[in-house]
C-alpha positions in Angstrom: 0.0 0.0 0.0 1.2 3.3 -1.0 2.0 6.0 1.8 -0.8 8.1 0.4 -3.5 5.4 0.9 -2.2 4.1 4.0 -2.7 7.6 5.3 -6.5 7.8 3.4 -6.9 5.1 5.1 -6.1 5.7 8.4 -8.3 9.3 8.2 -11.2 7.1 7.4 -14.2 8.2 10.0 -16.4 5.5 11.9 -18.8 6.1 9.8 -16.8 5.7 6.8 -15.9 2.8 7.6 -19.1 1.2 8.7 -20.3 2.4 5.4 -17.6 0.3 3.6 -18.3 -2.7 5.8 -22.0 -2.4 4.9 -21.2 -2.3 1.5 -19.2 -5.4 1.8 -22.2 -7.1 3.6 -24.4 -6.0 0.5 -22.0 -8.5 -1.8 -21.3 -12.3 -2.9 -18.3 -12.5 -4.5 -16.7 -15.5 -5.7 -13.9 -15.6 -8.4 -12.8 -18.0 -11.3 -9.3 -18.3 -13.0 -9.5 -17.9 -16.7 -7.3 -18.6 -19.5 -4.6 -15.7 -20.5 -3.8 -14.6 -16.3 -7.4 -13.8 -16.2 -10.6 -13.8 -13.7 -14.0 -14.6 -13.4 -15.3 -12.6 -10.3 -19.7 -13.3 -9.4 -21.1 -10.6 -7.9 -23.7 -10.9 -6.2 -25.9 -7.8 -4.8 -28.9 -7.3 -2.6 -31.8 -5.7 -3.2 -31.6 -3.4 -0.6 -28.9 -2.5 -3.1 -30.6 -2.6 -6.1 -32.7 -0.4 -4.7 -30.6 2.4 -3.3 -28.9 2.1 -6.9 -32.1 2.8 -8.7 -33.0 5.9 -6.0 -29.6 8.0 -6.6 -29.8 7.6 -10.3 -33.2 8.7 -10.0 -32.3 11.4 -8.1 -29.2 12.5 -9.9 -31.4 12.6 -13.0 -33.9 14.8 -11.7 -31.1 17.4 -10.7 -30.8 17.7 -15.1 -34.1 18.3 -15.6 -36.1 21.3 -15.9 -39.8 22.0 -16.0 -42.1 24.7 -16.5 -44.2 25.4 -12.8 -41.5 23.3 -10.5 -38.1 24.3 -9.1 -34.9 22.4 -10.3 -34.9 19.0 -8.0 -38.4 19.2 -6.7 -40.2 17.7 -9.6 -42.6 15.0 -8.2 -41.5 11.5 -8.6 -44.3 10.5 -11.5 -43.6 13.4 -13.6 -40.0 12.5 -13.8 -40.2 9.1 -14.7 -42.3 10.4 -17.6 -40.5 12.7 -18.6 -36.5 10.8 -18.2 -38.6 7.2 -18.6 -38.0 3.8 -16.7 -35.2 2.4 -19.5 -32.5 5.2 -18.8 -32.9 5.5 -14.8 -32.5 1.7 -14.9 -29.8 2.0 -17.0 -28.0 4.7 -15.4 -29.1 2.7 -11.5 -26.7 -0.7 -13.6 -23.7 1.5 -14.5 -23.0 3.3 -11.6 -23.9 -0.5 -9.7 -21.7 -2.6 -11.5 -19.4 0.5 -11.4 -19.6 0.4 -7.4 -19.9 -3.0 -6.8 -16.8 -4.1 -8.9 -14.9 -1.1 -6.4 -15.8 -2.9 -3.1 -15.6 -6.6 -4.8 -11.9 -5.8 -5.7 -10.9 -5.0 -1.9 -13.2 -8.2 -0.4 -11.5 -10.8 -2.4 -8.3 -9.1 -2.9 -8.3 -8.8 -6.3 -5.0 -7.9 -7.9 -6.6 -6.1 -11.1 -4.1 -4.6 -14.3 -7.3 -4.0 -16.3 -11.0 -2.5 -16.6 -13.7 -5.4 -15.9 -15.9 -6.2 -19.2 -19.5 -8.0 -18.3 -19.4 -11.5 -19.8 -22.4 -11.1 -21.5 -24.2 -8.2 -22.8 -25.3 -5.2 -21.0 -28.6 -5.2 -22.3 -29.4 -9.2 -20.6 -28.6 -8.0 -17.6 -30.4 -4.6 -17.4 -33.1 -7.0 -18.6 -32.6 -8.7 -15.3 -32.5 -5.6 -12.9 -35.5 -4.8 -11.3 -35.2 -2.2 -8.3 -35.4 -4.1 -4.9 -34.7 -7.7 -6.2 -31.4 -9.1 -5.9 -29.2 -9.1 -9.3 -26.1 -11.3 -10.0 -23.6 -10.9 -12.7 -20.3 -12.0 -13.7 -17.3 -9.6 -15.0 -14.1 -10.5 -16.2 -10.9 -9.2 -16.1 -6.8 -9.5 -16.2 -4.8 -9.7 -13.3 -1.5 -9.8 -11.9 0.2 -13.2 -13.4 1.6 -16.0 -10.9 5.4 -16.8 -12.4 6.5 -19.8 -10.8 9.4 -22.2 -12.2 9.8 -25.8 -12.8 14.0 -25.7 -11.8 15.7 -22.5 -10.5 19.1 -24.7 -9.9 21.7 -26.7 -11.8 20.4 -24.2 -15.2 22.1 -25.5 -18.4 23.0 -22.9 -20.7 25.3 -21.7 -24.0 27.2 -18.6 -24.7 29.1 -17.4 -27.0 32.4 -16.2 -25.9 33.7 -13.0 -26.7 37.8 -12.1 -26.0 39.5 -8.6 -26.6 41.1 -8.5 -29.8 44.7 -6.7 -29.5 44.4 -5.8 -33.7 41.2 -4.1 -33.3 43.3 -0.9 -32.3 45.0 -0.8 -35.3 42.1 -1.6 -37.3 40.2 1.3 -35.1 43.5 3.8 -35.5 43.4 2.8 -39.3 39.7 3.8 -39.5 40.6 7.0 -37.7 43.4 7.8 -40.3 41.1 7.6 -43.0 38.5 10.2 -41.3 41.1 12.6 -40.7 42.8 11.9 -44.8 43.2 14.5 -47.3 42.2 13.7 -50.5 44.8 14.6 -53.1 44.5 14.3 -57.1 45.6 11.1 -58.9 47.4 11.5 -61.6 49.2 9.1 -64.7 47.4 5.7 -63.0 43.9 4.0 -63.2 41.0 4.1 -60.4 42.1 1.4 -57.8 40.1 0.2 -55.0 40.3 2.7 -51.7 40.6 5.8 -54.4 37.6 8.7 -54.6 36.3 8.7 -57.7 34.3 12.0 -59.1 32.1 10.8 -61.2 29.1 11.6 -63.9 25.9 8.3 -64.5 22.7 7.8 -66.1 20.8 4.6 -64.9 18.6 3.1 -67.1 16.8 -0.4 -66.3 18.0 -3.2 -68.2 14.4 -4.4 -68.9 12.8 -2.0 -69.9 15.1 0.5 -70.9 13.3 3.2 -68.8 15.5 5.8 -66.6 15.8 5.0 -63.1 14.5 7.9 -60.9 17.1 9.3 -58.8 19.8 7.2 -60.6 21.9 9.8 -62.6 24.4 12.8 -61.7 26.6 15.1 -63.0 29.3 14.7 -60.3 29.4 12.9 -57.4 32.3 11.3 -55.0 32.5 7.7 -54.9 34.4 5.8 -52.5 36.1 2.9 -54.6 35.2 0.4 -51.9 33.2 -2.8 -52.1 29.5 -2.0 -50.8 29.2 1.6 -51.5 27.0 1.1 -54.3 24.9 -1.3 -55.6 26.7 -4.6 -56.9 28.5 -3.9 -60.1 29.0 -0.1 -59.8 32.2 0.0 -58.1 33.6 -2.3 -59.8 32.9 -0.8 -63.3 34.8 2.0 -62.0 37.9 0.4 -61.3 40.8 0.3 -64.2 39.3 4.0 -65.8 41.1 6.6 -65.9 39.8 10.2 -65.5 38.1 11.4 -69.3 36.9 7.9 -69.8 33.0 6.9 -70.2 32.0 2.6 -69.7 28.8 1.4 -70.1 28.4 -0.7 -66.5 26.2 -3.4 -66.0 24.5 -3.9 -62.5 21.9 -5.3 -60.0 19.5 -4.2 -58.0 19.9 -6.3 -54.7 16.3 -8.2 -54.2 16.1 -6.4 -50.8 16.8 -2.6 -52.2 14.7 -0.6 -49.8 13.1 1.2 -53.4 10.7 -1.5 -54.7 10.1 -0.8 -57.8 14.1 -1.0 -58.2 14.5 -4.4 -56.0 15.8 -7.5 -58.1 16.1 -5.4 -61.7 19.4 -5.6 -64.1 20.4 -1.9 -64.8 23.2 -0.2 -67.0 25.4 2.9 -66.1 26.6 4.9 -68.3 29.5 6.0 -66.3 32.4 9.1 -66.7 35.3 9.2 -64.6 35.9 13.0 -64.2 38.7 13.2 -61.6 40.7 10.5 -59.2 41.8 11.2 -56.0 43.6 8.9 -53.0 43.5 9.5 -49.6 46.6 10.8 -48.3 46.5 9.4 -44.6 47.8 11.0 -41.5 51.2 9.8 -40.4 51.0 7.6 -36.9 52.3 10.2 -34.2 51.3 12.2 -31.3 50.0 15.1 -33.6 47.6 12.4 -34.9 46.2 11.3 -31.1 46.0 14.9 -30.4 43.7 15.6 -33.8 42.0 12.5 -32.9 41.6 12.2 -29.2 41.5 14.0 -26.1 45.3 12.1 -25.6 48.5 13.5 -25.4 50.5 11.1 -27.0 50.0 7.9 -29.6 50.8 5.7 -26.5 48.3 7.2 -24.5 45.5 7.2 -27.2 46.6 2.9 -28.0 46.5 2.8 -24.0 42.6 3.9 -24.1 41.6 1.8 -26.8 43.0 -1.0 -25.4 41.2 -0.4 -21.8 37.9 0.3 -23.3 38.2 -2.4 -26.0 38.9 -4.6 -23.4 35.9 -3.8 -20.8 33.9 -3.9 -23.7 34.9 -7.6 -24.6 34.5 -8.1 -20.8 31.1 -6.3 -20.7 29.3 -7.9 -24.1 30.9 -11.5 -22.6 29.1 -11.0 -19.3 26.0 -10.4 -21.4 26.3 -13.2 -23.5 26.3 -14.9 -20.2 23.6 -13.2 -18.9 21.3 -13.7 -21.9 22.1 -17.7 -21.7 21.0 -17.6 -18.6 18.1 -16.1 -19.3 16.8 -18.4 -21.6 17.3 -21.4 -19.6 15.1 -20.0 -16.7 13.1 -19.0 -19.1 12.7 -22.4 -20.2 11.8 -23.2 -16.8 8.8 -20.7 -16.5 5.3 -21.4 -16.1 3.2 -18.4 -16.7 0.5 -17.0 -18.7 0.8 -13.7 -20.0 -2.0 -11.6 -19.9 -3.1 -9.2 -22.7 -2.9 -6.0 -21.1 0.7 -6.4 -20.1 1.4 -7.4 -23.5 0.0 -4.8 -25.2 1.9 -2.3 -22.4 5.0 -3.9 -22.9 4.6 -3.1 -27.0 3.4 0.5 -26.1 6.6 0.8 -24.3 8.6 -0.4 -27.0 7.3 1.6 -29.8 7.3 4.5 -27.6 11.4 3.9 -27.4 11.7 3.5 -31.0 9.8 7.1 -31.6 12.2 8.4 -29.0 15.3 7.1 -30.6 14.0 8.3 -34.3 13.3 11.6 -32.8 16.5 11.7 -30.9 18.2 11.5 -35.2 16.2 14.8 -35.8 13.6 13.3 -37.6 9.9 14.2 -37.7 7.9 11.0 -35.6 4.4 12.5 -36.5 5.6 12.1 -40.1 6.7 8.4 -39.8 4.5 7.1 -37.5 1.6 7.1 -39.9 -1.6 4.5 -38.5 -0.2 2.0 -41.3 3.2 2.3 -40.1 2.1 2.0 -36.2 -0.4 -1.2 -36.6 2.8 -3.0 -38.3 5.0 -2.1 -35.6 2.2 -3.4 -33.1 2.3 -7.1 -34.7 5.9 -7.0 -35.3 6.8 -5.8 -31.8 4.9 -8.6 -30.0 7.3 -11.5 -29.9 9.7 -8.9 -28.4 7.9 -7.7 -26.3 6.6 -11.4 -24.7 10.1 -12.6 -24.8 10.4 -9.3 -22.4 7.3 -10.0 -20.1 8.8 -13.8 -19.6 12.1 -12.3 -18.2 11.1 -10.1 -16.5 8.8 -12.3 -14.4 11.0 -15.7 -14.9 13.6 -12.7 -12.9 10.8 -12.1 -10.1 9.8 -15.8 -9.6 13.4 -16.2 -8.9 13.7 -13.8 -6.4 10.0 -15.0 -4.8 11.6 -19.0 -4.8 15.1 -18.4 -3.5 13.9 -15.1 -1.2 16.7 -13.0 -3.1 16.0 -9.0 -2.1 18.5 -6.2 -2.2 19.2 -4.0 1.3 17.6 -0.5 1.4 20.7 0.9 2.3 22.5 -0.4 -1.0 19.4 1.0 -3.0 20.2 4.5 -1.1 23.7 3.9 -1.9 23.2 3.8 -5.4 20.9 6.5 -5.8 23.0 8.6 -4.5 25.8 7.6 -6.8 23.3 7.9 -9.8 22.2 11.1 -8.7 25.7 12.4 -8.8 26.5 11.3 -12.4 23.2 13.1 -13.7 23.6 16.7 -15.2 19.8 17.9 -14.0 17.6 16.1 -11.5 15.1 18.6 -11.6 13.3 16.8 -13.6 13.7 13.3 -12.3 11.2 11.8 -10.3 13.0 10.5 -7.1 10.1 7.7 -6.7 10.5 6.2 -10.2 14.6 6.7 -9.6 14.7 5.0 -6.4 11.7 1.8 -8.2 14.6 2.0 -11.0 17.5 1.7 -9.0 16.2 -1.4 -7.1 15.2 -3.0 -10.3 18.3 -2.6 -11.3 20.3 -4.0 -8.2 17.9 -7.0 -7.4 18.1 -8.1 -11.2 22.2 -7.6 -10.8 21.8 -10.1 -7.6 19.7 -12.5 -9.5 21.7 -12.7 -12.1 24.6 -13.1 -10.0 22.9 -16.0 -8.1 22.1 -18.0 -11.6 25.7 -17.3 -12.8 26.7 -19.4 -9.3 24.0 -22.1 -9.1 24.0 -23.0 -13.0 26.7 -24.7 -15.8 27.7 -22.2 -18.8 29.3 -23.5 -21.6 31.3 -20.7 -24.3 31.4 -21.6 -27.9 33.2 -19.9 -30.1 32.0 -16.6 -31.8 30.7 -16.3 -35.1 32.8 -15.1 -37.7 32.4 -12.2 -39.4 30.3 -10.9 -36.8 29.2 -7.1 -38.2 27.1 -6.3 -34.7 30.4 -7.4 -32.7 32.6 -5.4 -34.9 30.2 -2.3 -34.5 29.5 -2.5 -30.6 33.5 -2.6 -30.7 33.6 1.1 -32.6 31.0 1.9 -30.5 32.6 1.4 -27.4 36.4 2.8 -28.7 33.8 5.8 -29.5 36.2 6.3 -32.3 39.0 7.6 -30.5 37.5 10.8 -29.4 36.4 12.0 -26.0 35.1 9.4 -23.4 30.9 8.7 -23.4 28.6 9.6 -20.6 29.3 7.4 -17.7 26.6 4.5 -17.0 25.4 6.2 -14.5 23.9 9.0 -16.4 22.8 6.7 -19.0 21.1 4.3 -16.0 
């Protein structure tokens, strides 16, 4: 219980509270489990209640209407049921009953409700049924709060794949940071080789049809003379002219080009080679890590690289870990999710895709058109069950093996957090503080798995293009140091 309702709570009068128990007394409730982590509850109410239902809608009606010869709320009883008519006070008495009784049935039987009740049948069979001083009984249903519970939480089998520093990722990184920082200088008495710019002039026509290709000619653009800059074919038509000469170049469209009128079609360049240039590349020295970096010297800048290259191995191993883990007690979990978490869990997820669009400068309202959102809706789903089953595989952990993290070490690393953020006048020191101790408790229950369970490391994939990107990520291409994880937390 919140402090705010534990203190409503305790104001409550006598009479309040007699009034609450009387409104208990009025009700039958009995519950059902249904399929999807939802509930059945039967309500049963007196007539007594019925009644008293039927009076204050009567009475709240008759506040709304005015007649010609009586003041406003003193218009007898028969000329108001004329005049409003029996059908919408009994409708209005069912609402506001169903309304109050579902209040006072969730607190009886302790229901632990994440969504509005529906009737199971339709309004209109059981305002057919309710008759002012008769007793009534219906039957809502609902989601509630799922029950996790796991088959095994010890002796976990799982598979990583293992992830080790990679000493000649600095050069490749330092190499990458050369060619950012090259001058491009004219080319002269030799033929376009791979790594040169070309300028160069194109028409696009498709093969086919012999119909331009929209957007596929210009009078001069820079070409980098490396494989996947283009679309197959173009580069490599390039390669051997010399500046002055024209080649007709025959190409592909890739069957996944984003364009799809384009996707899958031969095509044919006609291509000019205006002017060649090569990247002339900074030499390896300290002037270089100072252009590059925040570091001093070249040893100093290869001394970073190497420190953050290697907690990043460290970190992306751990989570390799971690996400093996995960899927083995995940394995384990008995659970039925219900639909209103699932359909919060996707609101949340497409809500952090807007963010991170909009964070790029881009226009959401513009993209997120209704078509655009519905997809996103069914493609986001297995995501964001896959979430909902960790998450609450995580918390039937914690119930099974009584895991919990101290309120002192929650306070601890508030306070830490709190430092590392530039502004905390706009953070909310509740949902910091429910964020932190998320945070901590999965961190101890993931530490508990990693020492009651068996991982096995295979070996990484090759050619991995995510690893090789996290890796330039986290080198942040030798410039200035990231936020620290704390501000990003």
């Amino acid at each position: 219980m919140s402090p705010a309702a534990a203190s409503s709570k305790a104001a409550q009068t006598p009479a309040a509270e007699s009034e609450a128990s009387q409104a208990n007394a009025s009700l039958q409730v009995s519950t059902s489990p249904r399929p999807g982590s939802r509930l059945a509850v039967e309500i049963g109410v007196t007539g007594s209640r019925c009644q008293a239902s039927y009076d204050a809608a009567l009475a709240k009606l008759s506040r709304s209407i005015k007649l010609p010869g009586f003041r406003k709320g003193k218009v007898p009883r028969p000329v108001l049921l004329q005049q409003i008519g029996p059908l919408r006070i009994r409708a209005t008495a069912l609402e506001e009953l169903v309304d109050s009784a579902f209040r006072d049935a969730v607190g009886q039987a302790k229901i632990e409700a994440i969504s509005a009740p529906q009737l199971n049948e339709a309004f209109e069979a059981v305002l057919a049924r309710f008759e002012p001083g008769s007793a009534l009984t219906f039957t809502l249903e609902l989601d509630v709060e799922p029950t996790p519970s796991l088959k095994l939480t010890k002796g976990l089998q799982a598979e990583a794949e293992a992830i080790s520093y990679d000493p000649a990722r600095v050069d490749e990184l330092l190499d990458q940071s050369r060619r950012r920082l090259a001058t491009l200088v004219p080319v002269e008495g030799r033929a376009a080789a791979s790594g040169d710019v070309a300028e160069v002039s194109f028409s696009g026509t498709y093969s086919d049809t012999g119909e331009a290709i929209e957007g596929g000619s210009s009078e001069g653009m820079e070409v980098e003379l490396e494989e996947g800059r283009m679309i197959p074919g173009f580069i490599e038509g390039i390669l051997g002219m010399e500046p002055g000469d024209s080649r007709t170049v025959s190409c592909s469209f890739p069957e996944s080009y984003p364009q799809a009128e384009a996707a899958g079609r031969p095509a044919e360049f006609e291509i000019t080679l205006i002017e060649l240039k090569t990247q002339e590349l900074p030499p390896l020295d300290d002037a270089f890590a100072q252009q590059a970096s925040d570091k001093s010297t070249l040893a100093e800048l290869r001394a970073d690289l190497e420190t953050r290259l290697q907690e990043d191995a460290e970190r992306r191993h751990r989570a390799n870990r971690h996400d093996a883990l995960l899927e083995a007690l995940v394995e384990q979990l008995e659970v039925e999710l219900p639909e209103t978490l699932i359909q919060t869990e996707i609101r949340n997820l497409i809500e952090q895709t807007a963010s991170q669009i909009a964070q790029q400068g881009m226009d959401v309202k513009k993209l997120f058109t209704q078509d655009l959102v519905r997809s996103l809706v069914d493609t986001s789903r297995p995501e964001a069950e896959q979430r909902l089953r960790r998450n609450l595989a995580l918390k039937a952990l914690a119930a099974a093996e009584a895991i919990a993290v101290a309120e002192a070490d929650i306070e601890a690393k508030v306070k830490e957090v709190s430092l590392g953020l530039s502004d905390t006048s706009t953070i909310d020191p509740q949902r910091l503080r429910l964020a932190v101790g998320d945070d901590l408790l999965n961190e101890r229950l993931l530490e508990w798995l990693e020492a009651n369970s068996t991982v096995t490391e295979k070996p990484p994939a090759t050619n991995d293009a995510e690893a090789l990107e996290a890796e330039a990520e986290a080198a942040d291409s030798p410039t200035k140091a990231g936020p620290t994880a704390a501000a990003k937390d």
